[in-house]
C-alpha positions as CSV (number, residue, x, y, z in Angstrom):
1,X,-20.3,-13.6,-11.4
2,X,-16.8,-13.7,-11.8
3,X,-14.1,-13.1,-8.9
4,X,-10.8,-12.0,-8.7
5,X,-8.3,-11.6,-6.2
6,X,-8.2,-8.1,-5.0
7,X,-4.5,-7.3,-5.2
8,X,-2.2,-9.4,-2.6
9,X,-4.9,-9.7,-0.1
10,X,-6.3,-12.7,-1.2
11,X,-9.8,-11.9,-0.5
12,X,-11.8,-13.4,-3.8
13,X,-14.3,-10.2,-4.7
14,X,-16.7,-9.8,-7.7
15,X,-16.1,-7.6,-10.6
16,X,-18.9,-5.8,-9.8
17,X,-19.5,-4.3,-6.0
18,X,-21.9,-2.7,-4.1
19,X,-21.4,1.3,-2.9
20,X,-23.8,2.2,0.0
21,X,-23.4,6.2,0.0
22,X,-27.0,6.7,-1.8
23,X,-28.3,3.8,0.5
24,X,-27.5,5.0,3.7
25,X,-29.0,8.4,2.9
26,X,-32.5,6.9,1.8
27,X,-35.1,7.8,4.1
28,X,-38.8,7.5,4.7
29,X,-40.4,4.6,6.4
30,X,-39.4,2.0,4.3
31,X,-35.6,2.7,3.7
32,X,-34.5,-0.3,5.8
33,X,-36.6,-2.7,3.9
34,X,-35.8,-1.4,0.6
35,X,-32.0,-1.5,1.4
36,X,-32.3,-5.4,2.6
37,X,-33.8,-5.9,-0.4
38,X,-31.3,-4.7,-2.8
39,X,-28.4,-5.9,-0.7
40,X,-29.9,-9.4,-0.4
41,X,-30.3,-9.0,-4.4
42,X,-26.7,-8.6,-4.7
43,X,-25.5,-11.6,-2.8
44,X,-28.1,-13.9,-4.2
45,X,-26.8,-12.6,-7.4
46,X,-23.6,-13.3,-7.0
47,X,-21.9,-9.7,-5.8
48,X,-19.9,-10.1,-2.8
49,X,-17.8,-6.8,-2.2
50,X,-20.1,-4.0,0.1
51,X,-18.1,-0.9,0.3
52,X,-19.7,2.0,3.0
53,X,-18.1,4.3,5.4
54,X,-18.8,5.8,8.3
55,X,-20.1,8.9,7.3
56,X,-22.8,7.5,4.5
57,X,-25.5,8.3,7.0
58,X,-27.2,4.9,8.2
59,X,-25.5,2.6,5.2
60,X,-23.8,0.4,8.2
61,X,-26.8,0.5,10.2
62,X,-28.7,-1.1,6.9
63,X,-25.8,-3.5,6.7
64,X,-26.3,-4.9,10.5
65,X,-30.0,-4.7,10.3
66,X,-30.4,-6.7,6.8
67,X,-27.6,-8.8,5.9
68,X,-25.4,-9.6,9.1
69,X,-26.3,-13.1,9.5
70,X,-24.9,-13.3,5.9
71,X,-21.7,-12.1,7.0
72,X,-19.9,-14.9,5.8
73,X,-20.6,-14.7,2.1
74,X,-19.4,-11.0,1.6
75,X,-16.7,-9.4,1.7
76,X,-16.8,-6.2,3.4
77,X,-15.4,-2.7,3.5
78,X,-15.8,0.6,5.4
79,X,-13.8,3.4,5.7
80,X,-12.7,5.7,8.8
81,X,-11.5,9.2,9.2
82,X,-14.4,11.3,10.2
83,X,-16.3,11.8,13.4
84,X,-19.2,9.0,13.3
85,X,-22.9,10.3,13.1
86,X,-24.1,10.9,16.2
87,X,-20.9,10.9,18.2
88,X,-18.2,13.5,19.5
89,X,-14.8,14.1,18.3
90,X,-12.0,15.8,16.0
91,X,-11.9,14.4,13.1
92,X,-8.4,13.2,11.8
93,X,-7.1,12.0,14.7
94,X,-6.1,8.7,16.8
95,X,-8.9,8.7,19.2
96,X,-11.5,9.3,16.9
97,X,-10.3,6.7,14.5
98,X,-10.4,4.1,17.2
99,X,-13.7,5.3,18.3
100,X,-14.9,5.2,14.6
101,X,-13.9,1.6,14.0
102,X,-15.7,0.3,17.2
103,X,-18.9,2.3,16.5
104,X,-19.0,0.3,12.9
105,X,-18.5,-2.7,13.9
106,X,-21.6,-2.4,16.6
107,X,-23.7,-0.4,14.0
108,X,-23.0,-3.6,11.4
109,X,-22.9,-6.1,14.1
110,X,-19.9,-7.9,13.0
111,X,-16.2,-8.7,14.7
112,X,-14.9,-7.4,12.1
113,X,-14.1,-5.7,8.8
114,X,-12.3,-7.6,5.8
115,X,-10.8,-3.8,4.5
116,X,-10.6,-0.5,6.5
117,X,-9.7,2.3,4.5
118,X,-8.4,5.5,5.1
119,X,-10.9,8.0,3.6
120,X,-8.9,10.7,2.9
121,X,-11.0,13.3,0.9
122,X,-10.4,16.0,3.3
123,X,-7.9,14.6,5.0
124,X,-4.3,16.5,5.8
125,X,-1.7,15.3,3.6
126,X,-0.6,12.3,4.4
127,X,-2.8,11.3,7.1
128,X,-1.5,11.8,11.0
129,X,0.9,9.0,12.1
130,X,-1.8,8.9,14.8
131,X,-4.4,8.2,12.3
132,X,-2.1,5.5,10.7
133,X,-1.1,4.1,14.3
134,X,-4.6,3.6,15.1
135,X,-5.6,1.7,11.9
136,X,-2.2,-0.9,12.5
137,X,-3.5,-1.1,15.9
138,X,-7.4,-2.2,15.1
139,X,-5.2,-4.7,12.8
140,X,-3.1,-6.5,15.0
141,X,-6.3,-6.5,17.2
142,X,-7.9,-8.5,14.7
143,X,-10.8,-5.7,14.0
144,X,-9.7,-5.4,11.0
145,X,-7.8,-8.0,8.4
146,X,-6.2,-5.5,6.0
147,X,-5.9,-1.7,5.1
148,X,-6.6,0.5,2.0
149,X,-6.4,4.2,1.1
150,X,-9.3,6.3,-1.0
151,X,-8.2,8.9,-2.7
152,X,-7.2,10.1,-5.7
153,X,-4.8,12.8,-7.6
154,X,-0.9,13.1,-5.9
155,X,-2.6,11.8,-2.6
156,X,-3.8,8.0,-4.2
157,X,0.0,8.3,-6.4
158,X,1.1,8.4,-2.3
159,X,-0.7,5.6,-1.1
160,X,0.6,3.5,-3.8
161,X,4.4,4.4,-3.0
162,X,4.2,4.6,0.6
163,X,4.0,1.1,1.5
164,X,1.4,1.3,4.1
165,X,-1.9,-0.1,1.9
166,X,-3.2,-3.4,0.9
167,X,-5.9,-1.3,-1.4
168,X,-6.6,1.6,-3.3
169,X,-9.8,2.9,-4.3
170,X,-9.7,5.6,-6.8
171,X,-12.1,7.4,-9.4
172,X,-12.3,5.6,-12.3
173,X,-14.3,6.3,-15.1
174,X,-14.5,6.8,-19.1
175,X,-15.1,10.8,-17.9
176,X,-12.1,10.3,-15.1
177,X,-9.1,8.9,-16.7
178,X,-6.5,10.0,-15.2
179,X,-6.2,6.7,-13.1
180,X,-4.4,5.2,-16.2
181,X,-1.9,7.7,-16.6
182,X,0.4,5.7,-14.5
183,X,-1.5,5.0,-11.6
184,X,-3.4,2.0,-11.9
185,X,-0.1,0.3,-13.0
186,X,1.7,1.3,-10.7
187,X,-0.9,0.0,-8.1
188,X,-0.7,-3.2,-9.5
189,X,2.9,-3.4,-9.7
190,X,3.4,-2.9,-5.9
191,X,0.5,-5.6,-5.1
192,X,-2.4,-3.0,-4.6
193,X,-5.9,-4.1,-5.1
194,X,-7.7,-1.6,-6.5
195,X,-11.7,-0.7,-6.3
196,X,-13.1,1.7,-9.1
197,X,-15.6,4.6,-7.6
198,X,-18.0,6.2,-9.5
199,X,-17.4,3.8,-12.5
200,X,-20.5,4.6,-14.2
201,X,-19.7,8.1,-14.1
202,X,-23.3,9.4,-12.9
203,X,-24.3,7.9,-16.2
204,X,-24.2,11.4,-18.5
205,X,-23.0,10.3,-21.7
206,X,-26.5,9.4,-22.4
207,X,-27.8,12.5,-21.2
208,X,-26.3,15.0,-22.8
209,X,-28.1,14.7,-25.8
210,X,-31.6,15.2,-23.6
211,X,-32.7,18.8,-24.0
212,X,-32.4,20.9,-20.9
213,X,-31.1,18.1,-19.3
214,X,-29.1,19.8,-16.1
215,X,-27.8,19.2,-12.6
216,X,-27.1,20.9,-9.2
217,X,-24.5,18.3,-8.3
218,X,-20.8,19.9,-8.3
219,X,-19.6,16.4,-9.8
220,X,-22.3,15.6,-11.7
221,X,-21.7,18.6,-13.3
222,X,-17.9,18.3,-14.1
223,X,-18.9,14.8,-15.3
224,X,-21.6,16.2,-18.0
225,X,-18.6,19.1,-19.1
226,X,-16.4,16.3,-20.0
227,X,-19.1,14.4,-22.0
228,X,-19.9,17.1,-24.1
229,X,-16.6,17.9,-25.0
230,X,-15.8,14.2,-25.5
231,X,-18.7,13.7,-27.6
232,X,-18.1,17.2,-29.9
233,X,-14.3,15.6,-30.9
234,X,-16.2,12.8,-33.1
235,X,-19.3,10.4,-32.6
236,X,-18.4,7.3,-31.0
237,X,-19.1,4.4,-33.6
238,X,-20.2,0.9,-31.8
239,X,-21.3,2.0,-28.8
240,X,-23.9,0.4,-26.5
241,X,-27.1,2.6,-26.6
242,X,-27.5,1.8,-23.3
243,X,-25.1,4.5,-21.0
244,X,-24.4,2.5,-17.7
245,X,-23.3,-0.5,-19.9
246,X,-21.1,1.7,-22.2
247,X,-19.4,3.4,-18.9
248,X,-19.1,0.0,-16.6
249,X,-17.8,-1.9,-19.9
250,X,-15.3,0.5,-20.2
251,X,-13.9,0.3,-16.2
252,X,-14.4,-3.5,-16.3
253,X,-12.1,-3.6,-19.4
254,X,-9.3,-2.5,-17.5
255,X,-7.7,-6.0,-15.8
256,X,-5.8,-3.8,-13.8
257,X,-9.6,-2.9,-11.8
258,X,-10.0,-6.0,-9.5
259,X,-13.9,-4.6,-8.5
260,X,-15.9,-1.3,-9.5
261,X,-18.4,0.2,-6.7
262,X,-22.2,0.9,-8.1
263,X,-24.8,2.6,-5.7
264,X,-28.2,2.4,-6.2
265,X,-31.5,2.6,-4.6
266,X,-33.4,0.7,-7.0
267,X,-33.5,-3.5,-6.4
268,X,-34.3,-3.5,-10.5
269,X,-31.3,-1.3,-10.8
270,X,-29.1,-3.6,-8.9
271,X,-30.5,-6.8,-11.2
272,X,-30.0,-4.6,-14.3
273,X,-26.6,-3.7,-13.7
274,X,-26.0,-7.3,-13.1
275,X,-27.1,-9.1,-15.7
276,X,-25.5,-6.6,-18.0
277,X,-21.8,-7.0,-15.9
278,X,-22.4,-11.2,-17.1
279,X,-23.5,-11.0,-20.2
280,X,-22.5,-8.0,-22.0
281,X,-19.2,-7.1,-20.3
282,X,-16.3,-6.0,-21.2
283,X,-16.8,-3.7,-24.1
284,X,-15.2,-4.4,-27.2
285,X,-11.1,-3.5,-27.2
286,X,-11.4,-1.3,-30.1
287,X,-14.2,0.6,-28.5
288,X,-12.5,1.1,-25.9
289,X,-9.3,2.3,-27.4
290,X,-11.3,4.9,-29.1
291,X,-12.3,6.1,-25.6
292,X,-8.8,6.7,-24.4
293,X,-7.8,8.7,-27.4
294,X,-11.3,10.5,-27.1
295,X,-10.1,11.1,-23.4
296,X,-6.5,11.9,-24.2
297,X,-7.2,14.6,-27.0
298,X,-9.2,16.9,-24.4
299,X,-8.8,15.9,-21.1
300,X,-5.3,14.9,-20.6
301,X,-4.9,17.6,-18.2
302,X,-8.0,16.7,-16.4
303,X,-7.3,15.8,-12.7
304,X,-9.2,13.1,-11.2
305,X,-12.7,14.4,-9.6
306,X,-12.5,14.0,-5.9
């Protein structure tokens, strides 16, 4: 699989990457087994990038119990900001933070993390200089060899200007644009690598089209809104039948993306999703052209979904 350098850092990651939220909330008796399975899928396959946090349930926990004595052919990430699960503490501040970063590295029984990022979803805006403090100290300790930001909207346009990041990882999709209206640029500009969440855009496009197709996700939700009222401007000639390929194809298109984030709980999923990233990828340019005029005729007011 092809790598790239993920902004100044240096660190060589593959286009496609691995998202541990829906991973480390599997559960039943054979979670742990499954999760080895599909992460030891990845790396065979090529995928080096593991992006988790600290508050994605037992996703670090998977990551020390199934590929730690692999730790040298991944890059990986978590993020900090939250109280840990199972532990004690305010979120959002110094003490947790350094608290936080110690409990990962134990729970994914490493030395250290190649990217610590600040997940600032509910964070106060910006973070507590105690917050930052504690993320340059866990640096110069050598916990941790660089530092990112996740967030997107006037918080992620922030990051990018403050000076502070090695990394940004924002929402990016063909439903969530509004990355390219300046931001991914600018990003690169100042040296940023940048990680695409939700790329595939909980794969909607194809379902809209599926009668009484719903969800009870907030985002999901917001997602399938957009779709429709993409879709009702004008059918979208050329397209890949297949959803996921038409939504990463569109994200991978983008050379300003260094790596995009795809969860899944399926190991077939995971092979799928590869094989498509090396043989079918990027889409066309034309197709995806349409997309941003598509995008730009209805949802140029549309803020990033956070």
């Amino acid at each position: 699989m092809e790598r790239v350098s993920l902004g100044r850092t240096g660190l060589m990651v593959s286009r496609l990457g691995v998202g541990l939220a829906e991973m480390g909330r599997e559960s039943g008796p054979d979670a742990v087994s499954k999760a080895g399975r599909i992460l030891n899928t990845a790396l065979d396959a090529g995928i080096n990038f593991l992006d988790t946090a600290e508050c994605y349930g037992c996703s670090e926990e998977r990551i020390g119990f199934t590929v730690s004595h692999r730790r040298h052919e991944f890059v990986l990430a978590t993020k900090v900001g939250h109280t840990p699960t199972g532990m004690t503490g305010t979120p959002w501040t110094g003490e947790t933070v350094r608290a936080s970063i110690d409990h990962s590295l134990t729970a994914m029984k490493t030395d250290y993390v190649d990217l610590l990022q600040v997940h600032a979803y509910d964070a106060p805006h910006p973070p507590p200089d105690d917050v930052l403090l504690a993320v340059e100290d866990a640096r110069d300790a050598g916990k941790v060899r660089f530092v990112g930001f996740s967030q997107e909207n006037e918080e992620a346009g922030w990051a990018v200007e403050s000076g502070l990041f090695d990394t940004l990882q924002t929402a990016f999709s063909l439903l969530d644009q509004r990355a390219r209206y300046g931001l991914l640029d600018r990003a690169r500009e100042n040296g940023l690598g940048i990680i695409a969440k939700r790329p595939i855009a909980n794969a909607v496009w194809g379902r809209i089209a599926v009668e009484g197709y719903y969800s009870t996700d907030g985002i999901a939700e917001q997602l399938l809104e957009r779709a429709r009222l993409m879709q009702g401007v004008r059918p979208l000639d050329g397209a890949p039948e297949d959803s996921i390929e038409l939504a990463l194809g569109f994200v991978l298109a983008h050379e300003q993306v260094d790596t995009a984030i795809v969860g899944t709980r399926n190991p077939e999923h995971m092979l799928a999703n590869i094989r498509m990233v090396e043989k079918s990828l990027p889409l066309e340019g034309t197709l995806v052209a349409e997309l941003h005029r598509l995008y730009d005729e209805v949802g140029s007011d549309w803020p990033s979904i956070d």
